[in-house]
LOTOR-126707 format. One record per residue: residue number from 1; x, y, z of N, C-alpha, C, O in turn; residue in one letter. Coordinates in nm, 3 decimals, padded with zeros to 5 digits. Example, Ala and Ser with C-alpha at 12.3 -4.5 7.8 and 13.67 -1.06 7.14 Angstrom:
i,neast,nnorth,nup,caeast,canorth,caup,ceast,cnorth,cup,oeast,onorth,oup,aa
1,01.319,-00.569,00.780,01.230,-00.450,00.780,01.320,-00.330,00.780,01.424,-00.332,00.846,A $
2,01.285,-00.225,00.708,01.367,-00.106,00.714,01.290,00.003,00.787,01.341,00.114,00.804,S $
//
This chain:
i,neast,nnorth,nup,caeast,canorth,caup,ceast,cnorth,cup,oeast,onorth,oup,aa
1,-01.673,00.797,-00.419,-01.535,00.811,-00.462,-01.530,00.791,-00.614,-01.581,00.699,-00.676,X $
2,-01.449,00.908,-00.669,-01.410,00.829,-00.854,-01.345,00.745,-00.804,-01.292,00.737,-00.694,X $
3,-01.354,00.633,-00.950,-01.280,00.511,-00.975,-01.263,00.532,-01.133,-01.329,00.522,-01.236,X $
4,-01.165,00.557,-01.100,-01.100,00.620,-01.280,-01.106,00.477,-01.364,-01.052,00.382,-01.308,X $
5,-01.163,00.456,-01.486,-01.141,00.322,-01.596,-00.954,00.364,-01.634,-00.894,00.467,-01.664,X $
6,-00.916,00.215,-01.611,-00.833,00.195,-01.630,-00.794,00.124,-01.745,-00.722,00.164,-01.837,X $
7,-00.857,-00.002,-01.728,-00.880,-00.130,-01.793,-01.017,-00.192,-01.797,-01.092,-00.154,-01.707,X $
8,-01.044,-00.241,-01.844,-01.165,-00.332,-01.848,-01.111,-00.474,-01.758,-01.185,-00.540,-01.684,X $
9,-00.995,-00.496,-01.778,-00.939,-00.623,-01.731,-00.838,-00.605,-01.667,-00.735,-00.619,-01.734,X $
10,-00.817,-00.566,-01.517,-00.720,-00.533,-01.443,-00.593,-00.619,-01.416,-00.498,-00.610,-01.337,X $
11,-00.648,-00.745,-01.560,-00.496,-00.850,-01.558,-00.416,-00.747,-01.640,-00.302,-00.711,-01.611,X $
12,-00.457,-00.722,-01.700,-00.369,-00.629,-01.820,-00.276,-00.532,-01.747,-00.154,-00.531,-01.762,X $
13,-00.326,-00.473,-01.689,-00.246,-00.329,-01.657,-00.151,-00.346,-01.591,-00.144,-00.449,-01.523,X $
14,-00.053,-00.257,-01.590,00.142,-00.331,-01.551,00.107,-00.325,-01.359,00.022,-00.270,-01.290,X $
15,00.201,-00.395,-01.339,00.174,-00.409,-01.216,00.283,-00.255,-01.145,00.283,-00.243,-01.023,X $
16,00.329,-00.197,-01.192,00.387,-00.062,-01.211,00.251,00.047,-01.218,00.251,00.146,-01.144,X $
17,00.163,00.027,-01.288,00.095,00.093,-01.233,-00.018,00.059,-01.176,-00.117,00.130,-01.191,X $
18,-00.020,-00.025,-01.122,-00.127,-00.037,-00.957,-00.028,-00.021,-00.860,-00.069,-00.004,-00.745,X $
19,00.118,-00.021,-00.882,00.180,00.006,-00.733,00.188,00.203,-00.784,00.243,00.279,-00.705,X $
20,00.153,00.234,-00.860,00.185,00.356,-00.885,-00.009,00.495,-00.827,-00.038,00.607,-00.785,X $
21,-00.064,00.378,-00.870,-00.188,00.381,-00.852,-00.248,00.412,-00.651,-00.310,00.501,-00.593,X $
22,-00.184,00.279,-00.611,-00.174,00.207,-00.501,-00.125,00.283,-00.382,-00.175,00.284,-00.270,X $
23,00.007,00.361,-00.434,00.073,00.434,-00.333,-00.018,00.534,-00.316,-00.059,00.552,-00.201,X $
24,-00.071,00.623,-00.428,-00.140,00.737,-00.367,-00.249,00.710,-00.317,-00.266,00.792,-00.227,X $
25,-00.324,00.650,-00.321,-00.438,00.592,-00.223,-00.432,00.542,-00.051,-00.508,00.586,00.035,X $
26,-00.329,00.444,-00.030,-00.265,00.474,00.054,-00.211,00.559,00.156,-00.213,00.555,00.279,X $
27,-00.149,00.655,00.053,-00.079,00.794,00.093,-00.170,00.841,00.184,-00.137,00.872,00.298,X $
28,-00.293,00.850,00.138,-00.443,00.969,00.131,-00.474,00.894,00.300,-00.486,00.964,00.400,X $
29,-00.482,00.735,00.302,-00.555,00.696,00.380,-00.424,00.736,00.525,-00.459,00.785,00.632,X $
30,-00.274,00.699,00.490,-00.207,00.712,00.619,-00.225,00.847,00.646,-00.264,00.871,00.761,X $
31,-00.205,00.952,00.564,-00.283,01.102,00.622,-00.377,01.130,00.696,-00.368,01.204,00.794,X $
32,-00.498,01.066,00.650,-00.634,01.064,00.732,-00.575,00.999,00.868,-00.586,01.064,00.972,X $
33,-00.520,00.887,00.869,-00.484,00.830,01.044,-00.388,00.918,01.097,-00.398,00.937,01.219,X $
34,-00.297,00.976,01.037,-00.230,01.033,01.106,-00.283,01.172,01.131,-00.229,01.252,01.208,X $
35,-00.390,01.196,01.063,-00.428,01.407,01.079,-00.521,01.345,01.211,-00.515,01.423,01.306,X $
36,-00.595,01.240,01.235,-00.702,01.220,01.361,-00.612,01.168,01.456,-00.670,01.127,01.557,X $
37,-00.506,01.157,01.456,-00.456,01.107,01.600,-00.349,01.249,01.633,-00.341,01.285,01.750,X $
38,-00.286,01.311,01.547,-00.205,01.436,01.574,-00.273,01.579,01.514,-00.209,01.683,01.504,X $
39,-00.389,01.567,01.482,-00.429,01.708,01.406,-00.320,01.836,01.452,-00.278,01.848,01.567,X $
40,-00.295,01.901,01.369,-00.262,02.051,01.417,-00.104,02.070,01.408,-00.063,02.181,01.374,X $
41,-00.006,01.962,01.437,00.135,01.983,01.380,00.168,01.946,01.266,00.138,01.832,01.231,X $
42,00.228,02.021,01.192,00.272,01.957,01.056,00.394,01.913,01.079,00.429,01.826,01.000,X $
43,00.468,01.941,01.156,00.595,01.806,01.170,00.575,01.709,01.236,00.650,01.619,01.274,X $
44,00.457,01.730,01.251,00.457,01.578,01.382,00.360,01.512,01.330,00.327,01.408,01.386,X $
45,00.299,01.548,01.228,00.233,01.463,01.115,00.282,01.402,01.016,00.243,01.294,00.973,X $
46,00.392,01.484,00.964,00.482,01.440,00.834,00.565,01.371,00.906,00.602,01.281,00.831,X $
47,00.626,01.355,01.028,00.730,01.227,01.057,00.614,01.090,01.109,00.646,00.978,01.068,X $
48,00.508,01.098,01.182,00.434,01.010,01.205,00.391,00.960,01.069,00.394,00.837,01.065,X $
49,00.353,01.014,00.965,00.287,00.957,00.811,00.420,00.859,00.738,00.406,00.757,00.671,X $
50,00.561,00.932,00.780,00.680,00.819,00.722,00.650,00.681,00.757,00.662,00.574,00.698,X $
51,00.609,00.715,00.870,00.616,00.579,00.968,00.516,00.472,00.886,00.536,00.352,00.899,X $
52,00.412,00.520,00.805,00.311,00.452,00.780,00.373,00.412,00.605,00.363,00.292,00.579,X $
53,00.418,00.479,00.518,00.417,00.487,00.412,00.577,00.452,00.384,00.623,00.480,00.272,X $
54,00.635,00.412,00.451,00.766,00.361,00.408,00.796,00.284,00.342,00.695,00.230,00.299,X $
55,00.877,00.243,00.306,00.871,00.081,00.230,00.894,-00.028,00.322,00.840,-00.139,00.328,X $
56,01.000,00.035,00.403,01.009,-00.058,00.525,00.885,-00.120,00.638,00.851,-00.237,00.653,X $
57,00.841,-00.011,00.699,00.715,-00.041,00.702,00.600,-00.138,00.634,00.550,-00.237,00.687,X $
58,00.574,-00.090,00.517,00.473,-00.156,00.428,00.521,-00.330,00.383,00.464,-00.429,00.337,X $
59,00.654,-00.294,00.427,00.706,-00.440,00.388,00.653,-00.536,00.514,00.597,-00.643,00.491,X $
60,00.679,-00.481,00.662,00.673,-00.536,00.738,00.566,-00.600,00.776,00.567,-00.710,00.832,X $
61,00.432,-00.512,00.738,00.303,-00.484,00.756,00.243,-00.635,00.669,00.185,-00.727,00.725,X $
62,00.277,-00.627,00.515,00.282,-00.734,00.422,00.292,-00.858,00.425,00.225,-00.952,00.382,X $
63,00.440,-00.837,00.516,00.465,-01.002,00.584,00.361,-01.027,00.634,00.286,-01.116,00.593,X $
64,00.338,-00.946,00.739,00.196,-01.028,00.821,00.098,-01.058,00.761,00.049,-01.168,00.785,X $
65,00.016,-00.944,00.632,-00.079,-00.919,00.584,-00.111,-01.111,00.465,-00.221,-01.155,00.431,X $
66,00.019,-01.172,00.438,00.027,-01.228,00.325,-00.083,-01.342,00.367,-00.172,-01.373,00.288,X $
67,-00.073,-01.392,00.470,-00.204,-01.483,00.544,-00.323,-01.477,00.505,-00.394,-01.570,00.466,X $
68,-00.350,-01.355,00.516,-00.467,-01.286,00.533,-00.546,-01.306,00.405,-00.661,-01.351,00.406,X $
69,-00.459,-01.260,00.257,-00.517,-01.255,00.150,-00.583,-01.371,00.094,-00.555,-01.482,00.139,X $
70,-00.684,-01.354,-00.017,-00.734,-01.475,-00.093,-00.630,-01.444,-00.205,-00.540,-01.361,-00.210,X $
71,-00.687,-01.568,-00.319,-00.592,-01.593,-00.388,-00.557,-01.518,-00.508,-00.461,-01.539,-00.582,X $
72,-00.658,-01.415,-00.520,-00.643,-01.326,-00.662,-00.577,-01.227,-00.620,-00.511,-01.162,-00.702,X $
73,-00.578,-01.187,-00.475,-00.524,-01.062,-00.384,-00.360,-01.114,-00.415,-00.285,-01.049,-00.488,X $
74,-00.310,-01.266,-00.332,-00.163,-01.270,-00.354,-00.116,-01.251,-00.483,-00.006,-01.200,-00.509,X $
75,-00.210,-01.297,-00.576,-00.125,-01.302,-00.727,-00.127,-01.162,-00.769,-00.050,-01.129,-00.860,X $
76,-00.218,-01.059,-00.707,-00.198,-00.914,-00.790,-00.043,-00.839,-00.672,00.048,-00.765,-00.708,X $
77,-00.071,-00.893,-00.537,00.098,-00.898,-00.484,00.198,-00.941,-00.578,00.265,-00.877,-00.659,X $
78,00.195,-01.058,-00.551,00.333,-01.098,-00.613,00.370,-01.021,-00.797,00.477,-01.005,-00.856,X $
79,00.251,-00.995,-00.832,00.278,-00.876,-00.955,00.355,-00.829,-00.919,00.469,-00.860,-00.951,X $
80,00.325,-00.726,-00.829,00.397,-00.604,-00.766,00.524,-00.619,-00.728,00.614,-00.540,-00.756,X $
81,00.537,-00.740,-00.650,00.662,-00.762,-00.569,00.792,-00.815,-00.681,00.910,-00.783,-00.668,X $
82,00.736,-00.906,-00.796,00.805,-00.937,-00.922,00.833,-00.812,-00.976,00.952,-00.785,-00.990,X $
83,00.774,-00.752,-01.001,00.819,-00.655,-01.133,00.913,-00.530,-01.111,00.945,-00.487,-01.000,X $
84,00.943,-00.491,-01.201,01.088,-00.432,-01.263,01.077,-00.258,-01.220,01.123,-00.188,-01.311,X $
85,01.036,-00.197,-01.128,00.974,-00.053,-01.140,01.063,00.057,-01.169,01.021,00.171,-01.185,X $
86,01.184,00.026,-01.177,01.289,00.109,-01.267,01.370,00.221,-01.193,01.465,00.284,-01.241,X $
87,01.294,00.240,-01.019,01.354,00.281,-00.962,01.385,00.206,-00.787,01.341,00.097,-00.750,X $
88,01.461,00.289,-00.714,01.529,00.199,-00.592,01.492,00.300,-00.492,01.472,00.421,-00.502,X $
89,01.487,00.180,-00.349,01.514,00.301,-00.232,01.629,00.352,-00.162,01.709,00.279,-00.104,X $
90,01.635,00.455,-00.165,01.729,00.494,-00.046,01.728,00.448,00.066,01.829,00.415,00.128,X $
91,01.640,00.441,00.096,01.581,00.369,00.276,01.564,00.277,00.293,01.551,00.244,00.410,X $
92,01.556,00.184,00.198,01.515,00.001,00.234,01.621,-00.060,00.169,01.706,-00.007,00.097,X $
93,01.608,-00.190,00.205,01.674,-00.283,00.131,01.628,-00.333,-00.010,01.513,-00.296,-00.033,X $
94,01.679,-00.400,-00.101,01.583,-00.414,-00.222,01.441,-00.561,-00.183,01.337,-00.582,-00.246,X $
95,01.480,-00.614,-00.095,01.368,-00.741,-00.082,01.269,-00.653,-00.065,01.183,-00.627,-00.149,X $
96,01.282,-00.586,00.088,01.205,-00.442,00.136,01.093,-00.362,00.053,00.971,-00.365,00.066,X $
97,01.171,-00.291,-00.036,01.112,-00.233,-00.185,00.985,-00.300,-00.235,00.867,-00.267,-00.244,X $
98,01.063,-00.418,-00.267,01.019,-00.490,-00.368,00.870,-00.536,-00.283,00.764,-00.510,-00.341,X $
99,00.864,-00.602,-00.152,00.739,-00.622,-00.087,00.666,-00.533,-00.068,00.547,-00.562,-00.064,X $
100,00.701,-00.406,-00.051,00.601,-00.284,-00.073,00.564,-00.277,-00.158,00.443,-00.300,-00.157,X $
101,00.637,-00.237,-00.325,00.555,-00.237,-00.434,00.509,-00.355,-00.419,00.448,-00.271,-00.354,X $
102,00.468,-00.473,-00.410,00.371,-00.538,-00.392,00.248,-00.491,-00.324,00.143,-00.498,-00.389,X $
103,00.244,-00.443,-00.199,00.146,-00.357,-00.129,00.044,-00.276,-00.207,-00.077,-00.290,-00.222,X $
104,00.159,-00.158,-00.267,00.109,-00.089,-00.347,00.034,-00.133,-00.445,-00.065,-00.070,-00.484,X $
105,00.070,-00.240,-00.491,-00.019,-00.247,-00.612,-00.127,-00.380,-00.539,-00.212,-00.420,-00.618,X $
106,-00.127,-00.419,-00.459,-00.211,-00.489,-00.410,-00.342,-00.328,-00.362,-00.460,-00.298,-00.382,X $
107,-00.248,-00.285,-00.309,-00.390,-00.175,-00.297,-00.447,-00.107,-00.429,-00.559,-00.058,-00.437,X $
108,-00.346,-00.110,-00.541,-00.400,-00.018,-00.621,-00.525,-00.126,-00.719,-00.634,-00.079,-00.751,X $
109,-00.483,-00.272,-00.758,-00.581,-00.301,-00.749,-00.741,-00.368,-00.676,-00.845,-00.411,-00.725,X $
110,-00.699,-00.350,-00.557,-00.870,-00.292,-00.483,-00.903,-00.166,-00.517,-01.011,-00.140,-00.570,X $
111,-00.833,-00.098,-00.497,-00.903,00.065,-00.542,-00.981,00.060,-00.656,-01.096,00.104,-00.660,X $
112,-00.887,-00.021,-00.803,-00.925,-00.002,-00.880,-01.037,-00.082,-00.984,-01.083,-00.059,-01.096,X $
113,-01.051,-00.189,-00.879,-01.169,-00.282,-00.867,-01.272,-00.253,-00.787,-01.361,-00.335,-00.765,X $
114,-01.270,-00.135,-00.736,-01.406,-00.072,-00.630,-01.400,-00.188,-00.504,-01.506,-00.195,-00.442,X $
115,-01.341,-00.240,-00.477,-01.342,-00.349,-00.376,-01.292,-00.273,-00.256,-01.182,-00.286,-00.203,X $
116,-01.411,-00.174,-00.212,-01.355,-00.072,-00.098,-01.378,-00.134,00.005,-01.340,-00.052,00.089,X $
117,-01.420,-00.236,00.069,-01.474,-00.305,00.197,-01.303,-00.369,00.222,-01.232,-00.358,00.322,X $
118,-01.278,-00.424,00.113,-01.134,-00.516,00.169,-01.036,-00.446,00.150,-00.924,-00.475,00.194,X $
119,-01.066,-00.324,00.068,-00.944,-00.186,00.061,-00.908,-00.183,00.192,-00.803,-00.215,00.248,X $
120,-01.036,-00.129,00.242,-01.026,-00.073,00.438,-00.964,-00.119,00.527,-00.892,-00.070,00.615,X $
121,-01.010,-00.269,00.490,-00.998,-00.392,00.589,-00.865,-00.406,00.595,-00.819,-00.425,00.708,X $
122,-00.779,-00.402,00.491,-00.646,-00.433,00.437,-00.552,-00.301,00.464,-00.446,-00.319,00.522,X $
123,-00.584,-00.194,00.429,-00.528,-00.071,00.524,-00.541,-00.048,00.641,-00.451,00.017,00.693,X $
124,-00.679,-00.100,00.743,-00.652,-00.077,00.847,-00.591,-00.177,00.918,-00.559,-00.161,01.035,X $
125,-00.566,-00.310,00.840,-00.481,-00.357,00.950,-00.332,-00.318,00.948,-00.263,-00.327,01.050,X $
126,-00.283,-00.275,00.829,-00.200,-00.227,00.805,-00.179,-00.130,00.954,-00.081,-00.156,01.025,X $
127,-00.245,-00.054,00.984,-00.211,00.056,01.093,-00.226,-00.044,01.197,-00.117,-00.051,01.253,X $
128,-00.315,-00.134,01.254,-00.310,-00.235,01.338,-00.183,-00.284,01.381,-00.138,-00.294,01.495,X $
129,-00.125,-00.319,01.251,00.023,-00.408,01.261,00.098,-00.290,01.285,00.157,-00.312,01.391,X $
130,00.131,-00.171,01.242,00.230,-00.068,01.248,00.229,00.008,01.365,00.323,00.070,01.413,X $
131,00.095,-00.005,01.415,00.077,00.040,01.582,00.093,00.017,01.632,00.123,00.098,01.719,X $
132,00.100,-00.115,01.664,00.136,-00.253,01.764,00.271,-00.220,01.804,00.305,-00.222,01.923,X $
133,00.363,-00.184,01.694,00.501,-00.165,01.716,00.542,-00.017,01.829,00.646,00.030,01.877,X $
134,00.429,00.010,01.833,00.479,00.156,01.891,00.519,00.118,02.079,00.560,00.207,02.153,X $
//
């Protein structure tokens, strides 16, 4: 996989963009789960992939996930979940939002730390927890 240089020091970089970073990585991975469990419809892929990539969702997922993390993982969360990203959802509430971009940028920096073992680990429970609900 590229791993684009970002920073040398992934304290630096706004936490705006590892949730910016974060989402599309993400994105890529709820596609892959959703093209192997529905291959072949595209509406029944694109409403199953909402399910994964929502904010609502990702918020929910988070809650659970927050246990889970060590301690450099929560603090590159709570980046995410603090900061200012300049835009809102239609679909969530703002707490909602705000714990997703945490997500996001919790994933964007694993991605962007090559830390692909706990990337995985951390997305797939993500589908773990979001499946459960079904």
């Amino acid at each position: 996989m590229i791993i684009p240089f970002i920073a040398s020091d992934l304290r630096e970089v706004s936490p705006v963009v590892l949730a910016y970073i974060g989402d599309s990585v993400y994105e890529l991975y709820a596609r892959c789960h959703v093209a192997s469990r529905v291959a072949g419809n595209n509406n029944k892929m694109h409403k199953m992939n909402i399910r994964y990539v929502s904010a609502v969702s990702q918020a929910k997922a988070m809650r659970v996930l927050l246990d889970e993390l060590d301690e450099e993982e929560e603090r590159y969360f709570r980046r995410g979940r603090n900061s200012n990203p300049h835009t809102t959802s239609k679909n969530a509430n703002p707490g909602d939002y705000m714990y997703a971009t945490g997500f996001e940028a919790l994933i964007g920096f694993l991605f962007l730390d090559n830390r692909t073992a706990r990337l995985e680990y951390i997305i797939n429970r993500t589908f773990e927890i979001l499946d459960s609900e079904e």
